[in-house]
Biopython code that builds the backbone (N, CA, C, O; Angstrom):
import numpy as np
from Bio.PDB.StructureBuilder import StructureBuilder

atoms = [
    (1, "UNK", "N", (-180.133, 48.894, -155.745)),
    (1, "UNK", "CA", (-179.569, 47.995, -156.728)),
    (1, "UNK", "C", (-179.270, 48.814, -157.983)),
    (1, "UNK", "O", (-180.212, 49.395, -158.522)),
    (2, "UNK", "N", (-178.120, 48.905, -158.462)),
    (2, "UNK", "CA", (-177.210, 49.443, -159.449)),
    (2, "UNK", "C", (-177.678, 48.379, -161.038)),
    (2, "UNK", "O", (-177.745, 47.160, -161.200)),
    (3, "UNK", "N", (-177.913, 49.519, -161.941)),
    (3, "UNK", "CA", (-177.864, 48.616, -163.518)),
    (3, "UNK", "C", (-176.552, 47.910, -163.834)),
    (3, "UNK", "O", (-175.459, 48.473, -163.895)),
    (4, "UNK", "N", (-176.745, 46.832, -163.996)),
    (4, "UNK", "CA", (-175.863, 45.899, -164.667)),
    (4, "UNK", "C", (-174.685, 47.124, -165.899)),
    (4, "UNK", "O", (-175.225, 48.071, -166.471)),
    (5, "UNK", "N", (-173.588, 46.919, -166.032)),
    (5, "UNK", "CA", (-172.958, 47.411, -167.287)),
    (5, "UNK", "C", (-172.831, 46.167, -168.519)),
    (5, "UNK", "O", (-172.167, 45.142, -168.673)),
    (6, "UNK", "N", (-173.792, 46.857, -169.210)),
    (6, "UNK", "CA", (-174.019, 45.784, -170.281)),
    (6, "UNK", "C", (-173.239, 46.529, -171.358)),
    (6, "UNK", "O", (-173.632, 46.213, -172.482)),
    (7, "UNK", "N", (-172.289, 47.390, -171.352)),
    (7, "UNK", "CA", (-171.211, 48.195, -172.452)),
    (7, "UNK", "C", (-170.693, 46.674, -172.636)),
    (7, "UNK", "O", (-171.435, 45.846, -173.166)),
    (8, "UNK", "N", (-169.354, 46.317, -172.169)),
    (8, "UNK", "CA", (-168.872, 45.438, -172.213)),
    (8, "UNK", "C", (-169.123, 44.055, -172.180)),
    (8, "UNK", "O", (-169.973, 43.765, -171.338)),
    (9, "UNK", "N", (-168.640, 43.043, -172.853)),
    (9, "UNK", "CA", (-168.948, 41.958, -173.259)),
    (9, "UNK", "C", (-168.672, 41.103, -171.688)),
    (9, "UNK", "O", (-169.266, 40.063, -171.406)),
    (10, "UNK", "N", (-167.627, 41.801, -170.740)),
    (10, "UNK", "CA", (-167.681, 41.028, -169.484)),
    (10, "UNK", "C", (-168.547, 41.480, -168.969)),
    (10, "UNK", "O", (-169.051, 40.457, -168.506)),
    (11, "UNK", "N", (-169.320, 42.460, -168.581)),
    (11, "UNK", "CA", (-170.530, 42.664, -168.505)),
    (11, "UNK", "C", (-171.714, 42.248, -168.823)),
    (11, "UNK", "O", (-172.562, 42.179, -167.933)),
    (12, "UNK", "N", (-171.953, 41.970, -169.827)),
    (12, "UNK", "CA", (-172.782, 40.974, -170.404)),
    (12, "UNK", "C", (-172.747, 39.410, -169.423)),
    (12, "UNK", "O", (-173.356, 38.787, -168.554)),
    (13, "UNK", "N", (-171.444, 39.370, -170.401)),
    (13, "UNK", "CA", (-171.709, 37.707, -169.316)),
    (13, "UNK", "C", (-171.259, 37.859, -167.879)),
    (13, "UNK", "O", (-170.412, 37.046, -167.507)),
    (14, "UNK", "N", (-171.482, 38.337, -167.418)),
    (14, "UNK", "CA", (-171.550, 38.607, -165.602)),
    (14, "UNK", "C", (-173.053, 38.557, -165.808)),
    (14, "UNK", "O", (-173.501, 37.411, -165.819)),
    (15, "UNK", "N", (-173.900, 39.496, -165.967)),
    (15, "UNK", "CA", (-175.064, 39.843, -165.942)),
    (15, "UNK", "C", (-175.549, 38.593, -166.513)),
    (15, "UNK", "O", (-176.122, 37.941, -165.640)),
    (16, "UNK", "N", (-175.537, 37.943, -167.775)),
    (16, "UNK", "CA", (-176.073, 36.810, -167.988)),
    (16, "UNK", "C", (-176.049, 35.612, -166.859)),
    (16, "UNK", "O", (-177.050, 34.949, -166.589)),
    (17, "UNK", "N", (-174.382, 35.376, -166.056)),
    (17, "UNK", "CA", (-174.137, 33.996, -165.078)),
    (17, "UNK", "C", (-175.304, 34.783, -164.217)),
    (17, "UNK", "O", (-176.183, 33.966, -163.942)),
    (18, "UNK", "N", (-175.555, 35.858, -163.792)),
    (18, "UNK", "CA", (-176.333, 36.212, -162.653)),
    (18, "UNK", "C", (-177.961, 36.144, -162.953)),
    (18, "UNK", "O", (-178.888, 36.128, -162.143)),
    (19, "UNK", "N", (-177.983, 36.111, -164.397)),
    (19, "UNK", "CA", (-179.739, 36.176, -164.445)),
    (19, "UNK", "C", (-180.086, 34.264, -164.220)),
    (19, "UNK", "O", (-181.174, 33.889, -163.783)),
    (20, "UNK", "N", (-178.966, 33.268, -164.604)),
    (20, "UNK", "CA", (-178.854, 32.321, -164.603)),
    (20, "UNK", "C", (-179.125, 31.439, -163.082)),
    (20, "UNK", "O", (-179.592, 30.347, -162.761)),
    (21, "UNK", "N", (-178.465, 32.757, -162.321)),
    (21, "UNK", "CA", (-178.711, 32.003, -160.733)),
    (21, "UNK", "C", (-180.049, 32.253, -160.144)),
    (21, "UNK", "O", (-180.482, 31.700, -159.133)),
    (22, "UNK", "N", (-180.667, 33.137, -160.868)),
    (22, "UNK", "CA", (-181.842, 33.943, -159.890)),
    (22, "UNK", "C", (-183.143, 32.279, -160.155)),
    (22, "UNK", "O", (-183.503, 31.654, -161.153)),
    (23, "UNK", "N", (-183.385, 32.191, -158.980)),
    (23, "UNK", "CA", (-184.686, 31.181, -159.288)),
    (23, "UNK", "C", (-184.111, 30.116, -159.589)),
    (23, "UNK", "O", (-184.987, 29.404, -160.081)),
    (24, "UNK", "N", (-182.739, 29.346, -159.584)),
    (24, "UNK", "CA", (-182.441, 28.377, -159.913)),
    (24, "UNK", "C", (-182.783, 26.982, -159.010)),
    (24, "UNK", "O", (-182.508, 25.823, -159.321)),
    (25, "UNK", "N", (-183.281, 27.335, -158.129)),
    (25, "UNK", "CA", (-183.916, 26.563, -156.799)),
    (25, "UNK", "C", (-185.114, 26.019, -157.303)),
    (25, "UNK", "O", (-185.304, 24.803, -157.269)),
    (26, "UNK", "N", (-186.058, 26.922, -157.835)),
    (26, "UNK", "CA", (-187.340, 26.848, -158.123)),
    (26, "UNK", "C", (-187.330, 26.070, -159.414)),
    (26, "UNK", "O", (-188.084, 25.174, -159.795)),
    (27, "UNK", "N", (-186.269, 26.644, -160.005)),
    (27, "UNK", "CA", (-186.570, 25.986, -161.885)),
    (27, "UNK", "C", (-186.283, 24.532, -161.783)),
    (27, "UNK", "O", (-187.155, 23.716, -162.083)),
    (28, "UNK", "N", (-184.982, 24.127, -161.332)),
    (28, "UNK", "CA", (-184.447, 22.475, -160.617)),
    (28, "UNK", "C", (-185.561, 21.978, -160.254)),
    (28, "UNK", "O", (-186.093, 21.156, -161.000)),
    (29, "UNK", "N", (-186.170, 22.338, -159.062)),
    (29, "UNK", "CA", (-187.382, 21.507, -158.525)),
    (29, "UNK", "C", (-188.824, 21.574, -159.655)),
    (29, "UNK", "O", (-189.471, 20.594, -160.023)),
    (30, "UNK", "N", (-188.992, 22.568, -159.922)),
    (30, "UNK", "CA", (-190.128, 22.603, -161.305)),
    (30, "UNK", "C", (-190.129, 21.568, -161.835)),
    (30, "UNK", "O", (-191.032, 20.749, -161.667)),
    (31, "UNK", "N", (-188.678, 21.294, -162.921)),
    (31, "UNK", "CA", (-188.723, 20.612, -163.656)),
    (31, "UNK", "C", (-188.571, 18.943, -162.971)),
    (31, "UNK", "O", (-189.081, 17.885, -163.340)),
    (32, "UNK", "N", (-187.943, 19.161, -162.201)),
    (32, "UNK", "CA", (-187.962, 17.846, -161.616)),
    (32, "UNK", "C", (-189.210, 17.001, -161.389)),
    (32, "UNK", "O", (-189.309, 15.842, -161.790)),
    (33, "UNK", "N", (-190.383, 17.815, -160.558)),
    (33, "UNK", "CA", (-191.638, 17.161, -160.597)),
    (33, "UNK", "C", (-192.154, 17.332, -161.880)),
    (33, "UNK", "O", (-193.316, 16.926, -161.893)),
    (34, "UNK", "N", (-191.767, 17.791, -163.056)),
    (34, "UNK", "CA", (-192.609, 17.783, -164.405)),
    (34, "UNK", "C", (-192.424, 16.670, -164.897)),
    (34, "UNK", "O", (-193.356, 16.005, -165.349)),
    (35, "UNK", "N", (-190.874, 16.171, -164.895)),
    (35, "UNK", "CA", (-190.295, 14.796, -165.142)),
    (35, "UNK", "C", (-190.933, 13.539, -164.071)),
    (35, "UNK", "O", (-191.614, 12.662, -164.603)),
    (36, "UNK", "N", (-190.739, 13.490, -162.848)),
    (36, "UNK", "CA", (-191.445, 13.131, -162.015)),
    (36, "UNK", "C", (-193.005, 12.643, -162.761)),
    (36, "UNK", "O", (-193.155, 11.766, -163.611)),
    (37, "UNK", "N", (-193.883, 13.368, -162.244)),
    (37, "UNK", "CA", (-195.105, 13.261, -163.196)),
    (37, "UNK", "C", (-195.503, 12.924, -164.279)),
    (37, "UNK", "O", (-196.715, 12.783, -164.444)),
    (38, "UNK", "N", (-194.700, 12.724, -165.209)),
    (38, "UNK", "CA", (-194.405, 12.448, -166.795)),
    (38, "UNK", "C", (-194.491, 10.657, -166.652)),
    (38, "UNK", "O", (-195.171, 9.722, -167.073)),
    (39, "UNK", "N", (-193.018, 10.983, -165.541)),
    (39, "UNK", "CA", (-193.059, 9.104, -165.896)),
    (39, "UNK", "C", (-193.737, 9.053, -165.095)),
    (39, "UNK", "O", (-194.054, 8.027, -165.697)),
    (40, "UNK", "N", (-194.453, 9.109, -164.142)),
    (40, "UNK", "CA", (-195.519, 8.262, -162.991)),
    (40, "UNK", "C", (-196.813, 8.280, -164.279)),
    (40, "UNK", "O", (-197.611, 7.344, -164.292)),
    (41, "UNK", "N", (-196.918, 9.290, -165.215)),
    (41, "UNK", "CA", (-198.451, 9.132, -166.562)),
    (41, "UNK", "C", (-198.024, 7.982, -167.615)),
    (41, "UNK", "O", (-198.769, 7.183, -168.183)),
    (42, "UNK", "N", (-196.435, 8.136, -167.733)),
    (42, "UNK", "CA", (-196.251, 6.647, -168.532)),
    (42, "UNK", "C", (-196.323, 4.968, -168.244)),
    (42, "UNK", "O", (-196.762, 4.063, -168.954)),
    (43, "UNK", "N", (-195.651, 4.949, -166.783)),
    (43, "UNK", "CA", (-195.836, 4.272, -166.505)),
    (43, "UNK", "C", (-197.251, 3.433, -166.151)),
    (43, "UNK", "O", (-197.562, 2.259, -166.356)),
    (44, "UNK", "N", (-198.061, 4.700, -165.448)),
    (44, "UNK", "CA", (-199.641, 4.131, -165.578)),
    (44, "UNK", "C", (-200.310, 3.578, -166.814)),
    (44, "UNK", "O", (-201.251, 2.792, -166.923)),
    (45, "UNK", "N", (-199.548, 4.219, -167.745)),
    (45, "UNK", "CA", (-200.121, 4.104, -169.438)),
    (45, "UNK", "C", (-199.412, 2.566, -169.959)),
    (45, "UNK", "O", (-199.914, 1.926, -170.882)),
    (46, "UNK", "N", (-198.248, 2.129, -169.254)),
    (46, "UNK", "CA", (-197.310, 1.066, -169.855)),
    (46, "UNK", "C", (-197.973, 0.203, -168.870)),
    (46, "UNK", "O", (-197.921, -0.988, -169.175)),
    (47, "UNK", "N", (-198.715, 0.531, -167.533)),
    (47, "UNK", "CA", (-199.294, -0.888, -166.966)),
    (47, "UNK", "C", (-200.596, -1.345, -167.486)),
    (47, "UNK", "O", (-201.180, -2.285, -166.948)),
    (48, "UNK", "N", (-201.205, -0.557, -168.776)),
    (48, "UNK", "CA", (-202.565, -0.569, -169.207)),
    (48, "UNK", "C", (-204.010, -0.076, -168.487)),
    (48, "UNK", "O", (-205.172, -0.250, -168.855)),
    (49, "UNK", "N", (-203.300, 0.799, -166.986)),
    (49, "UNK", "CA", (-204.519, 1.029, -166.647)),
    (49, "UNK", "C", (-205.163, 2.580, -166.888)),
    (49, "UNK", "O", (-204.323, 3.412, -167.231)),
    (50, "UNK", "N", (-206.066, 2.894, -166.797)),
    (50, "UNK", "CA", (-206.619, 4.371, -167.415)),
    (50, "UNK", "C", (-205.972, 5.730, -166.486)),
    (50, "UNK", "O", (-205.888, 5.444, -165.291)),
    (51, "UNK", "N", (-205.539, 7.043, -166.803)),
    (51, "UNK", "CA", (-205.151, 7.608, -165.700)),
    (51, "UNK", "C", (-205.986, 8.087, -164.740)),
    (51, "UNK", "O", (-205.542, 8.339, -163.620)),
    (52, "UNK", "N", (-207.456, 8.295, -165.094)),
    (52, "UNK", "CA", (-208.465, 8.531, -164.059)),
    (52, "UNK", "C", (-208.746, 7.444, -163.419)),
    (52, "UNK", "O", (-209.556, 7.378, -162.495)),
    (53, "UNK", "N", (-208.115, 6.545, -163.857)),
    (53, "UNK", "CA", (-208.844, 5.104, -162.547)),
    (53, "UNK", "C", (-207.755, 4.447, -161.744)),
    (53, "UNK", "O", (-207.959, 3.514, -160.968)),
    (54, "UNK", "N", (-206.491, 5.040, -162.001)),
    (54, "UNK", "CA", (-205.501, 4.411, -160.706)),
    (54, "UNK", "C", (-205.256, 5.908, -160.015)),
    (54, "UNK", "O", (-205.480, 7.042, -160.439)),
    (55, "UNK", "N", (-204.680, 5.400, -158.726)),
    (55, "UNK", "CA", (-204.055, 6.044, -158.023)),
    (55, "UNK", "C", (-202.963, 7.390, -158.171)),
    (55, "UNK", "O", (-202.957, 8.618, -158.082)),
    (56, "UNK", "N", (-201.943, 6.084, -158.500)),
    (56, "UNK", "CA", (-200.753, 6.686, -159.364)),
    (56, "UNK", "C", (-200.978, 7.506, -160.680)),
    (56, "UNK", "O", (-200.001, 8.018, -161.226)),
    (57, "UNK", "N", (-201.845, 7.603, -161.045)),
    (57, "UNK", "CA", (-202.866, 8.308, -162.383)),
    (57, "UNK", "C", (-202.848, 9.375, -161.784)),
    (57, "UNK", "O", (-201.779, 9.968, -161.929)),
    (58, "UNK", "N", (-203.415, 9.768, -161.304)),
    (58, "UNK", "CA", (-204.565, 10.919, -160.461)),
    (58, "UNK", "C", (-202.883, 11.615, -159.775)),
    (58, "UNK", "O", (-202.113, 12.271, -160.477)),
    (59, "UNK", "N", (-202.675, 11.337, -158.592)),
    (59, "UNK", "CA", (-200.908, 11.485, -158.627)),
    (59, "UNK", "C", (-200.177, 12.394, -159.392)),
    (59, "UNK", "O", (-199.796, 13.553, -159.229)),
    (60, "UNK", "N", (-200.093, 11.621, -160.202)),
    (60, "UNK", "CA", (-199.390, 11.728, -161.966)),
    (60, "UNK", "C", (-199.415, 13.240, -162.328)),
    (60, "UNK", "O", (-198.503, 14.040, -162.535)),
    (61, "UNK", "N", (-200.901, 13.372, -162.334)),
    (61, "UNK", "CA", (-200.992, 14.466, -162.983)),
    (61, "UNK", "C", (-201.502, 15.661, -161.767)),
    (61, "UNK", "O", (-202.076, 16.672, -162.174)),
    (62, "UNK", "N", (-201.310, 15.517, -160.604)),
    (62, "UNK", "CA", (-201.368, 16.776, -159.849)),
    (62, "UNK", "C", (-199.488, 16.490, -159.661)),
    (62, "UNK", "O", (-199.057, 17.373, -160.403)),
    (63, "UNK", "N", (-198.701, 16.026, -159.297)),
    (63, "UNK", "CA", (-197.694, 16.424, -159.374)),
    (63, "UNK", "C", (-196.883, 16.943, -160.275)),
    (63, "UNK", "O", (-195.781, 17.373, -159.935)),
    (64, "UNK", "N", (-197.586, 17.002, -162.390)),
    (64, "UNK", "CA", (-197.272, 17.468, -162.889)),
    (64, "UNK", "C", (-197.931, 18.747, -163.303)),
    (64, "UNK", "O", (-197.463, 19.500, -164.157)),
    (65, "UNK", "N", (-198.884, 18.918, -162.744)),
    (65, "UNK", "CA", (-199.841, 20.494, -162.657)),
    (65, "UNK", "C", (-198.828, 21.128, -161.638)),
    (65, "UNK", "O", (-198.248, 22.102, -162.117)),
    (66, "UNK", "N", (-198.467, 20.808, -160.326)),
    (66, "UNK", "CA", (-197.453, 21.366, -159.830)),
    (66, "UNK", "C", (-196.387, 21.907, -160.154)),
    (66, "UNK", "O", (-196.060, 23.086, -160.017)),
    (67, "UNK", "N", (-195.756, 20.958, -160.641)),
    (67, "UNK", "CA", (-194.356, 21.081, -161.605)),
    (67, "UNK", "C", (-194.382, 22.220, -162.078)),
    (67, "UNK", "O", (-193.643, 23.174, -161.835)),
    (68, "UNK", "N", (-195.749, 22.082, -163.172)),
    (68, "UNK", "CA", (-195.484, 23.229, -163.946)),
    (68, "UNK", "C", (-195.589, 24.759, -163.375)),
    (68, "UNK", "O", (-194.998, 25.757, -163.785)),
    (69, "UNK", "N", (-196.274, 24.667, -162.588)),
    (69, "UNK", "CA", (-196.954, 26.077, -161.515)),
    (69, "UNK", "C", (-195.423, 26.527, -160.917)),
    (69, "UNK", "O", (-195.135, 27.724, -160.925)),
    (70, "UNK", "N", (-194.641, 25.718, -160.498)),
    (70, "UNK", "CA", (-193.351, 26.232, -159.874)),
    (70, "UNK", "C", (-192.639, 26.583, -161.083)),
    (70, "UNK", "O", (-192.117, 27.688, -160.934)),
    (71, "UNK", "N", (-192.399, 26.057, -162.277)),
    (71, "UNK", "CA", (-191.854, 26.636, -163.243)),
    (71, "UNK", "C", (-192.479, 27.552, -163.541)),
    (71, "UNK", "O", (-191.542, 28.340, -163.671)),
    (72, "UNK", "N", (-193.633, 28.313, -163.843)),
    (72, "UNK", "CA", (-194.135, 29.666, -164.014)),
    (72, "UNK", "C", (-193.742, 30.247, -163.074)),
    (72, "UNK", "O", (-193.111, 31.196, -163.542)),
    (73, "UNK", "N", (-193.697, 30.303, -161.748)),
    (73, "UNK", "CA", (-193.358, 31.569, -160.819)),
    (73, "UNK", "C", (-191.644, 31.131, -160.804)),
    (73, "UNK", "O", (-190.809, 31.988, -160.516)),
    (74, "UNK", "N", (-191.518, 30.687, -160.911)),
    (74, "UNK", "CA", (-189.742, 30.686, -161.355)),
    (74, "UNK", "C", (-189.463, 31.767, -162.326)),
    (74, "UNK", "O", (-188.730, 32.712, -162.034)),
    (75, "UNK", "N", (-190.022, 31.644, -163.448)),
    (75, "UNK", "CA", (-190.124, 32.467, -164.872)),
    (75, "UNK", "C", (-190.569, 34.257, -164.186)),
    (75, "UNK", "O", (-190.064, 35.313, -164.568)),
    (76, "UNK", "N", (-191.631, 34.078, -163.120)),
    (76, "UNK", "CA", (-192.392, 35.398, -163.004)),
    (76, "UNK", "C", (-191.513, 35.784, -161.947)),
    (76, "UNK", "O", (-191.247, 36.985, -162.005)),
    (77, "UNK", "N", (-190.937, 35.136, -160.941)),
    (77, "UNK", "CA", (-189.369, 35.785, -159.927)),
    (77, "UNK", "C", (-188.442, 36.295, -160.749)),
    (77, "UNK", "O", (-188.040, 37.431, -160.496)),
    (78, "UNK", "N", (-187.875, 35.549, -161.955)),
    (78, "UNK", "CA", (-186.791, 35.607, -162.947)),
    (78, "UNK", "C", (-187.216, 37.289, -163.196)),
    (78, "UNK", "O", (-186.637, 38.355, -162.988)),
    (79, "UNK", "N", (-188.414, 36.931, -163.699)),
    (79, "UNK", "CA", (-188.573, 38.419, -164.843)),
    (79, "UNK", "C", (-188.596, 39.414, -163.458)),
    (79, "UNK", "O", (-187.751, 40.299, -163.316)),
    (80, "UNK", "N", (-189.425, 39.217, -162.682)),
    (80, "UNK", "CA", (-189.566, 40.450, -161.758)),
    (80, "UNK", "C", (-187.945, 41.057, -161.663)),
    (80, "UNK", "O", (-187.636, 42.096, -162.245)),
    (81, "UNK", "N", (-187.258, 40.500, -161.094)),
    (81, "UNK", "CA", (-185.876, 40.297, -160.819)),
    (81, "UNK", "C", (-185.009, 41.300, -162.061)),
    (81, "UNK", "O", (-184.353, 42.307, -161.794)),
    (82, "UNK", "N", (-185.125, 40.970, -162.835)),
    (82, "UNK", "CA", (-184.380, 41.691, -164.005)),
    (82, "UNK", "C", (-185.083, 42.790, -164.301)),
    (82, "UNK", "O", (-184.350, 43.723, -164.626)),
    (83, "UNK", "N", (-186.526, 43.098, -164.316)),
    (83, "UNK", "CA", (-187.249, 44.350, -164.054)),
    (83, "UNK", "C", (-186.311, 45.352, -163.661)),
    (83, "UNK", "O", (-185.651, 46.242, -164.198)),
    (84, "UNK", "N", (-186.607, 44.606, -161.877)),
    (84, "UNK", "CA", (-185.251, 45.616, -160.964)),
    (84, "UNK", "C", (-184.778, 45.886, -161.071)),
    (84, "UNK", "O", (-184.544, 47.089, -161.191)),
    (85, "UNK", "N", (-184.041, 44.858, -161.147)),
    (85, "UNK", "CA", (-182.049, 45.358, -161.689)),
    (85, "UNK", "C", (-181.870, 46.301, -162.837)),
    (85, "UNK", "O", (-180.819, 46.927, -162.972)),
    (86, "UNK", "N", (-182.932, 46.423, -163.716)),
    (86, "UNK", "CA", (-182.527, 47.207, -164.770)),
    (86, "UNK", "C", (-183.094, 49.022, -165.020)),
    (86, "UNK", "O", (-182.774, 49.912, -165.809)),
    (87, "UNK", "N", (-184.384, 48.870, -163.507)),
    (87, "UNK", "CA", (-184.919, 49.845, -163.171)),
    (87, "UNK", "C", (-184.062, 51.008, -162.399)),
    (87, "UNK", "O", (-184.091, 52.225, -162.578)),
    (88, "UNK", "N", (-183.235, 50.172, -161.420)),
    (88, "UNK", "CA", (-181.597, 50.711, -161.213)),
    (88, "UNK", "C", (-181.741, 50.867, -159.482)),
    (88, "UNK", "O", (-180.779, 51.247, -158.815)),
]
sb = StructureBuilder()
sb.init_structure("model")
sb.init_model(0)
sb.init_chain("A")
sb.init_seg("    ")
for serial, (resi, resn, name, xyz) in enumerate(atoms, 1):
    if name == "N":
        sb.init_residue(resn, " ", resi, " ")
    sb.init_atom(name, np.array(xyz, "f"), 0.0, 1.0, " ", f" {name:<3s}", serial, name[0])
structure = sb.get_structure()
């Protein structure tokens, strides 16, 4: 794998659309269950019941501990990734 030519400004943004695609699988779904999880903690919170004592509570917040875990190794593929590419 060849260094990016970051001389030029089309270079740049080539290299930028491409750091953009790397992990874009992972980051989509990340955030998706972060959102996911968010509202399944509001909604438990808007039906008045506690989040350790429903279901959907408990739920709630391992699908948003998830979430976030796929967005970190999204971030740690990303970086590895550009490491590379720039190692040459």
């Amino acid at each position: 794998m060849e260094r990016p030519d970051l001389a030029t400004p089309e270079g740049r943004r080539a290299y930028v659309a491409e750091m953009r695609r790397v992990a874009l699988g992972w980051r989509i779904a990340g955030l998706a269950m972060v959102a996911l999880g968010a509202g399944g903690l509001i909604a438990t919170r808007l039906t008045g019941n506690a989040v350790w004592h429903s279901t959907i509570g408990i739920a709630s917040v391992a699908v948003l501990a998830l979430g976030w875990a796929i967005v970190i190794v999204a971030v740690l593929k990303r970086t590895r990734y550009h490491k590379r590419r720039m190692a040459g």
